[in-house]
C-alpha positions in Angstrom: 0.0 0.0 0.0 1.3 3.7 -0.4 3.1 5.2 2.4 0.8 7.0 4.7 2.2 10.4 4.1 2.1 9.9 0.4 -0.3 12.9 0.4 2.5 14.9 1.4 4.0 13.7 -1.6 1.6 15.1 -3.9 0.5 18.2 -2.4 4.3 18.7 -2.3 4.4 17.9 -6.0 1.9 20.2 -7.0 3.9 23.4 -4.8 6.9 22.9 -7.0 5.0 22.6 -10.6 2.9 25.7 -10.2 5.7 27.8 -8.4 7.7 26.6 -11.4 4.7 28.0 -13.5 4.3 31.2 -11.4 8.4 31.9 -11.8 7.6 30.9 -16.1 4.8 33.5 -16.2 6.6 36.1 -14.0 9.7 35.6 -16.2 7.4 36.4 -19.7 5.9 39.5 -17.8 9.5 40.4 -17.1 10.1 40.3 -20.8 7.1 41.5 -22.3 9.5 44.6 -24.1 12.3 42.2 -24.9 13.8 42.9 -28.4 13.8 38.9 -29.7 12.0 37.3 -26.3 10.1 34.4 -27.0 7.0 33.4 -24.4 7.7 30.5 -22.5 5.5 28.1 -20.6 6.2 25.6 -18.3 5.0 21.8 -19.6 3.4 19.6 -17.1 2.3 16.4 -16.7 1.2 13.6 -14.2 3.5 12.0 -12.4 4.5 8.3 -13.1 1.5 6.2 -11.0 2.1 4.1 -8.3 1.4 0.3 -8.1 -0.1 -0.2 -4.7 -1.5 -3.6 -3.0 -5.2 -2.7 -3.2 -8.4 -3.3 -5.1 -8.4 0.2 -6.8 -4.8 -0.7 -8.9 -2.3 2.2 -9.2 -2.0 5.5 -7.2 -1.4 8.8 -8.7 1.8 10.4 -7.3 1.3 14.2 -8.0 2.4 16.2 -10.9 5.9 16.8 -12.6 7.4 19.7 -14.8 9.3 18.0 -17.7 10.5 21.1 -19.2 10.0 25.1 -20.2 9.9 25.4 -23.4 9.4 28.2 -26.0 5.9 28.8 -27.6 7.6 29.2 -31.3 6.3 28.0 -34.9 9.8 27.8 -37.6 7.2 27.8 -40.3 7.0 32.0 -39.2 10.7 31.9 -38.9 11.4 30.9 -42.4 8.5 33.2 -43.8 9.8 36.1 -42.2 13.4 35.6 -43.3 12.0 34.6 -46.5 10.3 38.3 -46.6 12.8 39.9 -44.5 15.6 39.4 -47.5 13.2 40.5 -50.5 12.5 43.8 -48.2 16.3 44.5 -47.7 16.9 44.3 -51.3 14.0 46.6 -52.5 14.9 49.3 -49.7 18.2 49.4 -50.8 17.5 49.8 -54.8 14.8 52.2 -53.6 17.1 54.7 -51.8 19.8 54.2 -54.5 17.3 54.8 -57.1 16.1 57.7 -55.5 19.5 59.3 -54.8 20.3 58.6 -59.0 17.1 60.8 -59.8 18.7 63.8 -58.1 21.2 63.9 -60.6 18.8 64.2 -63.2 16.7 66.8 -61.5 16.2 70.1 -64.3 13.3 72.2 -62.4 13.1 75.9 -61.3 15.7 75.3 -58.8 18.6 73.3 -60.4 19.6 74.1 -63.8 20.2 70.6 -65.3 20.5 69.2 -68.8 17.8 71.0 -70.5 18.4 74.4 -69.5 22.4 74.2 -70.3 21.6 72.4 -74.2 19.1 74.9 -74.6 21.5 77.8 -73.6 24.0 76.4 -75.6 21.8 76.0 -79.0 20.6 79.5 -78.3 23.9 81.1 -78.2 24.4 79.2 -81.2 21.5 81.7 -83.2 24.0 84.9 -82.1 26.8 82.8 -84.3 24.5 82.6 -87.1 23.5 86.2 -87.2 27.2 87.3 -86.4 29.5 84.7 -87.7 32.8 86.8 -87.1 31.6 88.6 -83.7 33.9 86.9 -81.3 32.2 87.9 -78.8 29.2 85.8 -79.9 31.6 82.6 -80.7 33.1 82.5 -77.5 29.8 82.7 -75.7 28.8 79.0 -77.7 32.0 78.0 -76.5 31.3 78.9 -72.8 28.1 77.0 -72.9 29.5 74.3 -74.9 31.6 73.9 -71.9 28.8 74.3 -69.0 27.5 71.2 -71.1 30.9 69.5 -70.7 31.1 70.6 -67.0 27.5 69.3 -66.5 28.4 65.5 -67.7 31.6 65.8 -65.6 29.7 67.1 -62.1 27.2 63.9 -62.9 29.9 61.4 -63.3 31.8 62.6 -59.8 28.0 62.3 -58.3 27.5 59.2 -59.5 31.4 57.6 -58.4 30.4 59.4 -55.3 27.0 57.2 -55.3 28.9 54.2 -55.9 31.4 54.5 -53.7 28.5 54.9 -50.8 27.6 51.7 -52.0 30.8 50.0 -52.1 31.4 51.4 -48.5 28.1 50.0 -47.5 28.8 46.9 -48.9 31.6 47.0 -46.2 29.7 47.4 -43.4 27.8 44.6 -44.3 30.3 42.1 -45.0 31.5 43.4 -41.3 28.3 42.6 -39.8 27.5 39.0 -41.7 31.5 38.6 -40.1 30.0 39.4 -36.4 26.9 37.4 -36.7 28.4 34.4 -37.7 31.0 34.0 -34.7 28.5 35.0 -32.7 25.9 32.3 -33.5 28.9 29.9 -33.6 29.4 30.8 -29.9 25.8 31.1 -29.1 25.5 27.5 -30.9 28.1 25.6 -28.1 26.7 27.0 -25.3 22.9 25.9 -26.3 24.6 22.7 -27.0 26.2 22.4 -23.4 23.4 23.3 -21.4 20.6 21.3 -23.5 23.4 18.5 -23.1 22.8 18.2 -19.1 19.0 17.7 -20.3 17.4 21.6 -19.8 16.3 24.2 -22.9 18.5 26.7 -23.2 15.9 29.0 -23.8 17.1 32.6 -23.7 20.2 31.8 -25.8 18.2 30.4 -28.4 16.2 33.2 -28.5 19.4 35.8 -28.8 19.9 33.4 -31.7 16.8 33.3 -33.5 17.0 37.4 -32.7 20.7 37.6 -34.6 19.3 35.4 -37.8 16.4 38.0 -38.3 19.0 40.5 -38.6 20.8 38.2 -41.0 17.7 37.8 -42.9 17.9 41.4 -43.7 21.0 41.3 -45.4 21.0 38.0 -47.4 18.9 35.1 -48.3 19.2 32.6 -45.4 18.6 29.1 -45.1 18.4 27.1 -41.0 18.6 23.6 -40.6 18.7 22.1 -37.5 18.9 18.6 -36.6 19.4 16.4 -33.3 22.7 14.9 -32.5 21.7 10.7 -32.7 23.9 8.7 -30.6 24.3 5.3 -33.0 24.1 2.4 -29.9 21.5 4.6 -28.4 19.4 6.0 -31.1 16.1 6.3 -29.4 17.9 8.0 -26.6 17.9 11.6 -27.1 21.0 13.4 -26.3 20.2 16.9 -26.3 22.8 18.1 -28.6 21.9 19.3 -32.0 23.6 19.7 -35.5 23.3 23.9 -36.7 23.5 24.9 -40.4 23.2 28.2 -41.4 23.4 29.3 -44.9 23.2 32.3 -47.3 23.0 32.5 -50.7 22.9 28.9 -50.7 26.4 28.2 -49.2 27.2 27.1 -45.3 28.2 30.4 -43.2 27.6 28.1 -39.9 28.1 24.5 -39.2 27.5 24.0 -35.2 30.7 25.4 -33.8 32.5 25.8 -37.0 31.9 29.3 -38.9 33.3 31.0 -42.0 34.1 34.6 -42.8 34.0 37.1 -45.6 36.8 38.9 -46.9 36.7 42.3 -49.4 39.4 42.6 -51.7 39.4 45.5 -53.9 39.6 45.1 -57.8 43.0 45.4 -59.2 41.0 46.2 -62.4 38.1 48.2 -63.3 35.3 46.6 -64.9 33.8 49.7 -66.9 35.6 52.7 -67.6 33.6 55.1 -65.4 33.8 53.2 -62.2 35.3 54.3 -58.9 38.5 53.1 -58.0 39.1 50.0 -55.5 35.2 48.7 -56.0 35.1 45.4 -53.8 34.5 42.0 -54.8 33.7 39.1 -51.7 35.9 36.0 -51.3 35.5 32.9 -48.9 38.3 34.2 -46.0 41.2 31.2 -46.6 39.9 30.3 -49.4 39.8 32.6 -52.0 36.5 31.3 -53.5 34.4 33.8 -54.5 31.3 34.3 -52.7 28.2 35.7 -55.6 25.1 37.9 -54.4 24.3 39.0 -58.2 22.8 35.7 -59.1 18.6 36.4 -60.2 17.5 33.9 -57.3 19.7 36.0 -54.7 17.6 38.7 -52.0 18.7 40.7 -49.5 20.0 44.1 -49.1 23.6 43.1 -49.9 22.4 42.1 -53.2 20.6 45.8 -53.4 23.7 47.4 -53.0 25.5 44.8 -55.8 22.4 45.7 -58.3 23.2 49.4 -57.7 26.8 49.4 -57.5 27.3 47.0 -60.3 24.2 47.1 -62.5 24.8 47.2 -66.2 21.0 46.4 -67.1 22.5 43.2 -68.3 24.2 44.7 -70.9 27.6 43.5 -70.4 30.3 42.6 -72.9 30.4 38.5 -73.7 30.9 36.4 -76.7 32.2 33.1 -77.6 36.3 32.8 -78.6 36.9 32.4 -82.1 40.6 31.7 -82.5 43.4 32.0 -80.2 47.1 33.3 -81.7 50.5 34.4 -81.0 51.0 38.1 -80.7 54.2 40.3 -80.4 53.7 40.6 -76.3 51.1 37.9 -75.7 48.8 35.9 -77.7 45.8 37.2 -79.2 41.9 36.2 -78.6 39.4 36.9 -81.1 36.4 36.9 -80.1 32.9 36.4 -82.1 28.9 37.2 -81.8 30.0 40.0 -79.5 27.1 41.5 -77.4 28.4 44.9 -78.1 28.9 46.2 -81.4 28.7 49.7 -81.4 31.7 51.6 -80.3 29.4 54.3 -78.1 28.2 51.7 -76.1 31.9 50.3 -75.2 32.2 50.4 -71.7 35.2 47.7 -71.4 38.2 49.3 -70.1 41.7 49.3 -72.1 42.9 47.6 -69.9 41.7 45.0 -68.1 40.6 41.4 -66.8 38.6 39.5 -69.5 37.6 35.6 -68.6 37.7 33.2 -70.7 36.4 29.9 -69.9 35.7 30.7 -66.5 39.3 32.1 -65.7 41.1 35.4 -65.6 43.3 36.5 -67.8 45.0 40.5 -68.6 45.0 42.0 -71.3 46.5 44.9 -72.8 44.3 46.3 -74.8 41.6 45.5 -77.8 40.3 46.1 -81.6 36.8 45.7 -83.3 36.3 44.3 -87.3 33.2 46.2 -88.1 32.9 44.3 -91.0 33.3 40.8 -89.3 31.9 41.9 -85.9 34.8 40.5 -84.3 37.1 41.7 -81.2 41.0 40.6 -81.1 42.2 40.9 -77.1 45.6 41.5 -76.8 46.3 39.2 -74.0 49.6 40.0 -71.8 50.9 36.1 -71.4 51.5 33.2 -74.1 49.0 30.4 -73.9 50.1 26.9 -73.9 49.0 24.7 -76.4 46.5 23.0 -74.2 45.0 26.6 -72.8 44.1 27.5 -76.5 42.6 24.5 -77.9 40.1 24.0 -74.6 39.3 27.8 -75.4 37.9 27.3 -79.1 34.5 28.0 -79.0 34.0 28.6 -75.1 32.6 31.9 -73.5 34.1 35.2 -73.2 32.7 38.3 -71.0 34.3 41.0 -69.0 32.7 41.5 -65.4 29.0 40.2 -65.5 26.1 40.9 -67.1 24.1 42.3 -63.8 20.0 43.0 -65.2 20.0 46.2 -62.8 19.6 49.6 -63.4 22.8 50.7 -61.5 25.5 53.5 -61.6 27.4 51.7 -65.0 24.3 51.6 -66.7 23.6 55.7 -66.0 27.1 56.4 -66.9 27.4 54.3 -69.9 24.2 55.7 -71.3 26.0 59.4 -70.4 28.8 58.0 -72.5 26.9 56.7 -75.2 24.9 59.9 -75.4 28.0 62.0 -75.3 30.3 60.2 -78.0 27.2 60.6 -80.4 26.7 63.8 -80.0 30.7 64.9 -80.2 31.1 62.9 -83.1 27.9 64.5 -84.9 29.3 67.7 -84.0 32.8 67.2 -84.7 32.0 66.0 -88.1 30.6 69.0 -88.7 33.2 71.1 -87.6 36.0 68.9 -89.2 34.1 70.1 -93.1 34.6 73.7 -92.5 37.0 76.3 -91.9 37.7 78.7 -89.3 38.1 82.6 -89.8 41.3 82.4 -91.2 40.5 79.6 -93.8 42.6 77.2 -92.3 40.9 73.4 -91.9 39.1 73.5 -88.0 39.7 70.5 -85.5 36.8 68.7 -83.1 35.2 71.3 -81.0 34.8 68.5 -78.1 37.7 66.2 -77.3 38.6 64.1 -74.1 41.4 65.1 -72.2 44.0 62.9 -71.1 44.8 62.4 -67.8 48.0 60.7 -67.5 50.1 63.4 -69.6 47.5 66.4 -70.4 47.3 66.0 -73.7 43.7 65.7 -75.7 42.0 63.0 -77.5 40.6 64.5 -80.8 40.0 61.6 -82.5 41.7 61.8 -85.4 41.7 58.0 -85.7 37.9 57.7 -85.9 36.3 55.3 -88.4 33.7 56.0 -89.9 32.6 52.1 -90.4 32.8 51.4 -86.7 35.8 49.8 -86.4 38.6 50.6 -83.7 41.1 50.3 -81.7 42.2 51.2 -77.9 45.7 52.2 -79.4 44.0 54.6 -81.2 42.6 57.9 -80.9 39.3 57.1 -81.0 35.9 58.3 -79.2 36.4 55.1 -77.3 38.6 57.4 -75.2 35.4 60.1 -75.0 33.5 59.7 -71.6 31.9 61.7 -69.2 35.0 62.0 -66.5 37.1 63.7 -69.5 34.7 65.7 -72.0 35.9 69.3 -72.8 36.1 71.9 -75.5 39.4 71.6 -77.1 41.9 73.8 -75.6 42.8 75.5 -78.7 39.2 76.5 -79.3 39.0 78.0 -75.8 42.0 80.4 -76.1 40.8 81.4 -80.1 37.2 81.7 -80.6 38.8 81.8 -84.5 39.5 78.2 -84.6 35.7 77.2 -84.6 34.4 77.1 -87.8 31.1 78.6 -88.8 31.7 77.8 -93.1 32.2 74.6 -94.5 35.3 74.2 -96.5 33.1 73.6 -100.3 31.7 77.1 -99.5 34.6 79.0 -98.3 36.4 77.6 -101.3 33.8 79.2 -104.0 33.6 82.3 -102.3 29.8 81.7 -100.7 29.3 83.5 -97.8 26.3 81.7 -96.0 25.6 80.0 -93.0 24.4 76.3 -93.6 27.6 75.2 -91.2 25.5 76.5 -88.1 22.3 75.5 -89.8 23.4 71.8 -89.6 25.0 72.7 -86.1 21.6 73.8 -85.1 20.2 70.2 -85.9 21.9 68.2 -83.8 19.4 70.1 -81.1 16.4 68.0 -81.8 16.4 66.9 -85.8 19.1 64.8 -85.3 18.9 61.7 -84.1 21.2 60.6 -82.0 20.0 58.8 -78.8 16.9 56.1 -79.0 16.0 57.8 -82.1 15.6 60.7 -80.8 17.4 64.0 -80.7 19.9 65.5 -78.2 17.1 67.8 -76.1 15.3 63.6 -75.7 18.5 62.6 -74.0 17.4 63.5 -70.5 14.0 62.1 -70.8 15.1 59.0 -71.7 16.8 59.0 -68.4 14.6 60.2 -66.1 12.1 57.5 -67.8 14.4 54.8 -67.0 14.4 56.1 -63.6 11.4 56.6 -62.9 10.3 53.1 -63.9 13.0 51.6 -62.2 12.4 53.5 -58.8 8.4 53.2 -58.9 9.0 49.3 -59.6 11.5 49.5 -56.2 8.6 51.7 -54.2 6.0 49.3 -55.1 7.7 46.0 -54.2 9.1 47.7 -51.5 5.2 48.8 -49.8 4.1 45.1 -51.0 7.0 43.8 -48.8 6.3 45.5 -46.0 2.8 44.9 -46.0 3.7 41.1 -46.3 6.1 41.7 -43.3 3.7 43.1 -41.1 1.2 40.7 -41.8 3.8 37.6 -40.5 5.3 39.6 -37.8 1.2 40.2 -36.8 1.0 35.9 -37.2 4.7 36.0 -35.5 3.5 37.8 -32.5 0.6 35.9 -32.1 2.0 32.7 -31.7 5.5 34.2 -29.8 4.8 37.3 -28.3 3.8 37.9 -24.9 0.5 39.3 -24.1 0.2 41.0 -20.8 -3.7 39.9 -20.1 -2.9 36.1 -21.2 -0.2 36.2 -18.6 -2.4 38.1 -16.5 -4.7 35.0 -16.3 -2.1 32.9 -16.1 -0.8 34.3 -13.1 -4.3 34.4 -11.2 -4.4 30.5 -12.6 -1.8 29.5 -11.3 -2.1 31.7 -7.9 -5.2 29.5 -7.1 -3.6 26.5 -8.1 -0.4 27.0 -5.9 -3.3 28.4 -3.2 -5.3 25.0 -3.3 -1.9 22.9 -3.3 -0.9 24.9 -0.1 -4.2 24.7 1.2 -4.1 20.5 0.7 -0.5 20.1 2.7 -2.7 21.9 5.6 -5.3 19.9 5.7 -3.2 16.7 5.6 -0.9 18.1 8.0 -3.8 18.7 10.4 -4.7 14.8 9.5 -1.5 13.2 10.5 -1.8 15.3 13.7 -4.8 13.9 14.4 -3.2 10.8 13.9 -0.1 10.5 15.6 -0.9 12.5 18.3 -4.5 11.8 19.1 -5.3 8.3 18.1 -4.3 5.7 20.4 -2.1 2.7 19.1 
């Protein structure tokens, strides 16, 4: 039979399980502004029965806690990281976006790209009327130059822009560092507490709370699995197996975590990017670590897209022929996704990758005719290396389908080379005021030794070279009015040379000048004064796609935290019941060990044996 004070027992039972629950629910009220707390509840159950030696069977012995757990669904975990990552990415292209239209702002308090052409083109009218008023020539040239200045202030606002970016990208990295050793830590000390059979609640809540923040930055991927001891495998050990990954490769394993390093480019990519842009390797390694791909999210990616973004128009083609050249051999390259020479955006030199690996190259030429490239590679292939290139891939940098700082600049540069070349051409058939033959009005300086770029190497088939001086060189960091033109308003000719040599004295020179302003066409079939508002069209679809995937994004977010909450959160009047609950339980539970107390009283001390 059950001992006689096995009342005790279970009244006594029942004290510890609902001061356990009373110390639970006082903890969540504790909490209840805890960035990251999850609510807990204690889990009881009966206690194991007793077999006793009478008619009624087994005896109840009381109640047992078994354990505290967390009241937490991963199916809301995975949706909110899910979410988390697509928001990141669409706030970043959003404030990126919105910081590229300011550039492009031409309203009553920033005089942009309209009101500079149109000043320009005006002053051009005064040259018509006045031909030989210097006066009137050198005012063209000063706002021939504003329009030079204009595409040089929007290329050092747009490096600016990108270097913010490539800083940012930085900070990131940084933090993705921080998070990982700290869930690595976090990960061995759940593992030895939960080992000596408790949850480790709190830490596993600081980690849950450290992945959200993850979430933000890239696309992340939890696995966790129990630790199955092979003679005992019913037996559960309490130790568990941790994989975290982003971007689909292992950041986390348990104890074991792995870092990102930034190691700046030792080429550029495109000719208008800033200098020392970042690319992201494996720490140890040296394995590159990719958050351009289309299935990546995340703000990280963001960043990328706007750094990087070339609207996927980036150079690739497939290698032709490989042969020897003076200094290295030579690669020519076929079905060439750029074929137009405004639209070159490769640098001179560079990195070009062939098959999947990097090789330098000294510079390049382009067959018009046979729409072919030739690299001028700066090493000697081995046998082997050129016949497993034959046919293979080509591209320099990657093809990023983004709206980013490359693709504004290289639509500045594409804009600008057509519309020097137009006008050059023009100024190249006439004369100046003294008869003699006139140079290009607009030329590209050259940084290195101060000389200019007037491109008296331009084909007019399309073809060229990067040895030569060609409007390849012409970009928005180096536009100017040649020097020459500047000091001598008489260099610039108004007369074309068929005119000036049969003693005509007219004006169709400037007349065809005056075209290029919006007869012309010269960008997207459409004239020079369209430029802007092919931009600001690109931009403004680009940044109203960002806003509204952006809003739907946080909508969805606050829809899951809302379901989050629900099932995680603690609510003050839920605890508020709980605590009168379990008051009365713990009340009734004290009240029981009196009444048995007054029982055995009664019988030890008043019943006769």
């Amino acid at each position: 039979m059950a001992s006689t004070f096995f009342g005790l027992t279970i009244a006594g039972s029942a004290l510890n399980s609902f001061q356990a629950a009373v110390n639970t629910t006082a903890n969540n009220i504790a909490n209840v502004n805890t960035a990251g707390y999850t609510r807990q509840q204690a889990i009881r159950i009966a206690a194991e029965a007793l077999r006793v030696n009478e008619r009624y069977g087994m005896a109840g012995s009381g109640v047992t806690t078994t354990e505290i757990t967390q009241t937490r669904d991963f199916y809301y975990d995975v949706k909110y990281w899910e979410n988390s990552a697509k928001l990141g990415l669409f706030e970043a292209k959003l404030y990126y976006a919105q910081q590229v239209e300011d550039f492009l702002l031409n309203d009553d308090t920033v005089k942009g790209f309209v009101d500079i052409l149109g000043e320009m083109f005006n002053a051009l009218d005064d040259v018509k009327d006045k031909p030989e008023d210097r006066d009137a020539r050198q005012s063209f040239i000063s706002k021939s130059q504003n329009l030079a200045n204009f595409f040089s202030s929007m290329n050092v606002g747009l490096t600016r822009l990108q270097e913010d970016c490539n800083q940012e990208i930085c900070t990131q990295v940084d933090q993705i560092n921080g998070i990982a050793q700290k869930i690595a830590l976090l990960n061995k000390q759940i593992n030895v507490i939960e080992l000596q059979g408790v949850n480790a609640n709190e830490l596993r809540d600081q980690r849950a709370l450290l992945v959200d923040e993850l979430s933000d930055l890239v696309e992340v991927d939890v696995k966790e699995t129990d630790v199955i001891d092979p003679q005992y495998p019913n037996v559960r050990t309490g130790a568990t197996n941790y994989v975290l990954k982003i971007n689909g490769q292992t950041l986390v394993d348990t104890f074991d975590y792995r870092q990102l390093t930034y190691v700046a480019r030792e080429k550029k990519v495109n000719q208008s990017d800033a200098d020392g842009l970042y690319d992201l390797y494996w720490a140890g390694d040296n394995i590159p670590f990719s958050v351009t791909g289309k299935g990546c999210t995340g703000r990280l990616k963001g960043l990328f897209d706007m750094r990087d973004g070339n609207n996927d128009e980036g150079f690739s083609g497939i290698i032709e022929s490989v042969r020897a050249g003076d200094t290295g051999d030579i690669v020519r390259i076929k079905n060439p996704s750029i074929t137009d020479i405004n639209n070159m955006t490769m640098m001179d030199d560079g990195i070009i990758t062939l098959n999947n690996k990097d090789y330098r190259y000294s510079g390049f030429t382009y067959d018009a005719e046979t729409k072919t490239y030739e690299f001028h590679l700066k090493r000697t292939l081995s046998v082997d290396e050129r016949e497993d290139l034959n046919n293979r891939t080509a591209a320099i940098g990657e093809s990023i389908d983004a709206m980013g700082v490359p693709y504004y600049q290289a639509q500045c540069n594409s804009f600008l080379r057509e519309f020097a070349k137009q006008l050059n051409n023009l100024q190249r058939s006439g004369v100046d005021l003294d008869g003699l033959d006139a140079g290009s009005f607009f030329v590209a300086g050259n940084a290195a030794d101060g000389s200019e770029y007037d491109f008296s190497d331009y084909d007019a088939s399309g073809s060229m070279s990067t040895f030569k001086n060609d409007y390849y060189k012409l970009t928005t960091s180096n536009v100017k009015v040649a020097t020459e033109v500047m000091k001598n308003p008489d260099r610039m000719a108004t007369i074309s040379k068929e005119d000036y040599a049969n003693g005509v004295a007219n004006q169709k020179l400037v007349e065809e000048m005056k075209k290029l302003y919006s007869e012309v066409k010269m960008f997207r079939g459409g004239g020079a004064n369209e430029f802007l508002k092919c931009l600001i069209t690109d931009n403004s679809v680009d940044t109203q796609k960002a806003e509204t995937l952006y809003k739907n994004f946080s909508n969805i977010s606050e829809t899951i935290i809302q379901k989050r909450m629900s099932i995680s959160a603690v609510d003050e009047d839920e605890e508020g019941l709980d605590m009168l609950r379990f008051q009365n339980s713990y009340n009734l539970a004290s009240k029981m060990v009196q009444t048995l107390t007054e029982m055995y009283d009664r019988l030890i001390l008043e019943t006769g044996v």
